[in-house]
Backbone as CSV, one residue per row, in Angstrom:
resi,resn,N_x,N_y,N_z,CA_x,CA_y,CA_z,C_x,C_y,C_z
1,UNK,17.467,-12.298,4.772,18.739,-11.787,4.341,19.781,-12.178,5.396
2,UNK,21.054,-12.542,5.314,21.927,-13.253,5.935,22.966,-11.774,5.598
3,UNK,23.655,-11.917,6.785,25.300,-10.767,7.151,26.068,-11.282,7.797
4,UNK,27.191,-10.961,7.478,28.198,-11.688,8.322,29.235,-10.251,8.800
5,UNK,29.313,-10.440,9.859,30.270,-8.929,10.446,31.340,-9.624,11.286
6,UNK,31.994,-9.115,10.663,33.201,-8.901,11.284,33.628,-8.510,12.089
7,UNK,34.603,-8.811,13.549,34.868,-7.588,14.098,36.421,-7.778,14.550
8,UNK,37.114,-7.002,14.971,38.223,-6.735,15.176,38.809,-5.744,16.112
9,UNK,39.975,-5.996,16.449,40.666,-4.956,17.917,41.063,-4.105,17.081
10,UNK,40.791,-2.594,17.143,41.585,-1.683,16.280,42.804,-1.644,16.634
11,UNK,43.558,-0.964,15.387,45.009,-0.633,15.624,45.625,0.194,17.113
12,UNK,46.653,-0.757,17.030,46.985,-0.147,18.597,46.702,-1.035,19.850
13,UNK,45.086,-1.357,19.754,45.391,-2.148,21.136,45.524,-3.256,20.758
14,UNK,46.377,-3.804,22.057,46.917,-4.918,22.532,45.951,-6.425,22.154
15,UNK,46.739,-6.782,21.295,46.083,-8.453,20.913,46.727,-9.694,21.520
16,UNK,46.433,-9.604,22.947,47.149,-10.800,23.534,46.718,-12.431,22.706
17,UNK,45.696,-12.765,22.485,45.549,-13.751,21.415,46.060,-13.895,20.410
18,UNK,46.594,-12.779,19.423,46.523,-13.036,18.538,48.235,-13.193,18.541
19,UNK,48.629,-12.663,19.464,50.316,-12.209,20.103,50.612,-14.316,20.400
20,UNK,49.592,-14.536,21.147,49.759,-16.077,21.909,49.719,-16.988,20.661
21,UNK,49.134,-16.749,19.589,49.000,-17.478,18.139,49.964,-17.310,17.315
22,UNK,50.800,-16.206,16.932,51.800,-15.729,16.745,52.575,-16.932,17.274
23,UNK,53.157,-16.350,18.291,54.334,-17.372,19.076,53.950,-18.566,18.866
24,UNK,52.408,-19.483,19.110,52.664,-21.104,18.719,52.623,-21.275,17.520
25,UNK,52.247,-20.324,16.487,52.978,-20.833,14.665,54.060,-20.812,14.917
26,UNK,55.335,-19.762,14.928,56.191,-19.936,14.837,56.823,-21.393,16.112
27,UNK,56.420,-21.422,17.104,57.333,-22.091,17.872,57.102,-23.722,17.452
28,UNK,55.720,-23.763,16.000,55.359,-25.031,15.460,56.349,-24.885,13.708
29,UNK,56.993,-24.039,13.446,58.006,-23.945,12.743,57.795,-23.027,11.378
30,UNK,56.590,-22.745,11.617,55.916,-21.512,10.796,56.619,-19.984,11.295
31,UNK,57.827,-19.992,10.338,59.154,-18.824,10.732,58.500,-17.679,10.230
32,UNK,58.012,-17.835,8.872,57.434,-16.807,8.305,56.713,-15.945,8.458
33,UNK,55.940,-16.268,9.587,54.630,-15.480,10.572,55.130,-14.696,10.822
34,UNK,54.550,-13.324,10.679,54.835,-12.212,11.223,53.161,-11.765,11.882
35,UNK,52.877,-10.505,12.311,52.155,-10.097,12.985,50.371,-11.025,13.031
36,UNK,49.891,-11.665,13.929,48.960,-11.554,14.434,47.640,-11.288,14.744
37,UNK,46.801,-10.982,14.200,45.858,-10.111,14.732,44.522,-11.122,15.087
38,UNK,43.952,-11.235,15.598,42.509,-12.716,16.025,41.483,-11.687,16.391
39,UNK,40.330,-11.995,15.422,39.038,-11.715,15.659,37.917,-12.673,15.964
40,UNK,36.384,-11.818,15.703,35.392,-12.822,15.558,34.306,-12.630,14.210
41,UNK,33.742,-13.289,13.978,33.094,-13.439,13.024,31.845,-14.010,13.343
42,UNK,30.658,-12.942,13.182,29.353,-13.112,14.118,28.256,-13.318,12.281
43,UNK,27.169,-14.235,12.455,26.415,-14.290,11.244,24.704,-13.964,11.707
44,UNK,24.759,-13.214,10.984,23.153,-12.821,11.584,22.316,-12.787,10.566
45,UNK,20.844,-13.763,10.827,19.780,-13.637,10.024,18.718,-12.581,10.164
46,UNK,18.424,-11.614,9.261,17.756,-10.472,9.579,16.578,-10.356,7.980
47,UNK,15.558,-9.943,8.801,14.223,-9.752,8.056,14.270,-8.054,8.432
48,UNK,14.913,-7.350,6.544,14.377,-6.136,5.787,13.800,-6.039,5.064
49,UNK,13.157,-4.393,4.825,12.787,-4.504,3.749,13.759,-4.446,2.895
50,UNK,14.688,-3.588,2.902,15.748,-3.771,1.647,17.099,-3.488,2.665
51,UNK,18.500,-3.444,1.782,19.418,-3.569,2.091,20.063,-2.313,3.145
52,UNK,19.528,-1.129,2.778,19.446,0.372,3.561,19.165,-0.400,4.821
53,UNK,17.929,-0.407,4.838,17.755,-0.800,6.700,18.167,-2.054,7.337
54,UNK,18.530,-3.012,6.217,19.181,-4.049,6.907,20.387,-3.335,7.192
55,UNK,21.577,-2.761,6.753,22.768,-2.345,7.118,22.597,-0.987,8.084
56,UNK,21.587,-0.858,8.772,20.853,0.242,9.401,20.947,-0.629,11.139
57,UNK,20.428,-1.487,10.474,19.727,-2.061,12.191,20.752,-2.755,12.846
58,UNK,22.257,-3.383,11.501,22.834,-4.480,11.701,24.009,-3.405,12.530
59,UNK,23.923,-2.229,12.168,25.003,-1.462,12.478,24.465,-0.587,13.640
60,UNK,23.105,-0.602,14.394,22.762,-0.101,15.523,23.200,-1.870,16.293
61,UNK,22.990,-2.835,16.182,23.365,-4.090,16.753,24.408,-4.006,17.325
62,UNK,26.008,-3.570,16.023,27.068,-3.883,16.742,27.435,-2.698,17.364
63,UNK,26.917,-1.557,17.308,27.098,-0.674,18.273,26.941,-1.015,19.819
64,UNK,25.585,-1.583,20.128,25.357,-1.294,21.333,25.123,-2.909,21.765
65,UNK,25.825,-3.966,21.298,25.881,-5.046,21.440,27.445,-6.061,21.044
66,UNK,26.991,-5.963,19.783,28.561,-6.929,19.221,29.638,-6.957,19.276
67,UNK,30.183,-5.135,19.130,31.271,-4.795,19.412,31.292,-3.439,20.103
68,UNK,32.684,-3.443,20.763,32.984,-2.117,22.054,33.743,-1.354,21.001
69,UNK,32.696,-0.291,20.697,32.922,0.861,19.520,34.405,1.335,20.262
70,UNK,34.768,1.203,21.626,36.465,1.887,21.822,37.625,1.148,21.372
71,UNK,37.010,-0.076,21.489,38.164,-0.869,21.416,38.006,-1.701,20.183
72,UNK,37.462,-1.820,19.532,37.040,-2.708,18.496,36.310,-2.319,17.068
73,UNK,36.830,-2.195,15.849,36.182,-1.931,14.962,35.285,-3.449,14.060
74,UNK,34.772,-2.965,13.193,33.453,-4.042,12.480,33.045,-3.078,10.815
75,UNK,33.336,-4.725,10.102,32.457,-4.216,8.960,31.033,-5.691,9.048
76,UNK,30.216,-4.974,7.805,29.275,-5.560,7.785,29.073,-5.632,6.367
77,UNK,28.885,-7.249,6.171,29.090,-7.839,4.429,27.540,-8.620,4.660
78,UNK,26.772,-8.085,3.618,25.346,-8.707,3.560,25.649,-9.830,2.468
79,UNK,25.016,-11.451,2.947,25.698,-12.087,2.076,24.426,-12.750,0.882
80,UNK,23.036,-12.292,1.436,22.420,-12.684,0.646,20.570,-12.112,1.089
């Protein structure tokens, strides 16, 4: 079974990347850009028995690995 998670800076903190991407669209003439935001996108192959404990184990992973539960939220899309 294949997942792909997502993760992201929650609202509020500071996205200096995504702030630095911002400014070179627009300063490449892309006016329209408004806000920013740059994540990552992690794909993980995982052997469940069914979809319960795959979204079980994938979500003890980004807890205490993928992502910093303070600063960063994550979903998790099982893709097959």
């Amino acid at each position: 079974m294949k997942a792909r998670i997502h993760v992201m800076l929650k609202p509020g903190v500071l996205d200096t990347q995504g702030k630095a991407i911002g400014h070179s669209l627009q300063g490449l003439g892309f006016d329209e850009v408004g806000e920013v935001r740059q994540g990552k996108v992690i794909e993980v192959e995982i052997a469940a028995a069914d979809t319960a404990q795959a979204k079980a184990r994938l979500d003890e992973m980004c807890r205490k690995l993928l992502a910093n539960p303070v600063t960063e939220s994550y979903t998790i899309d099982l893709v097959a």
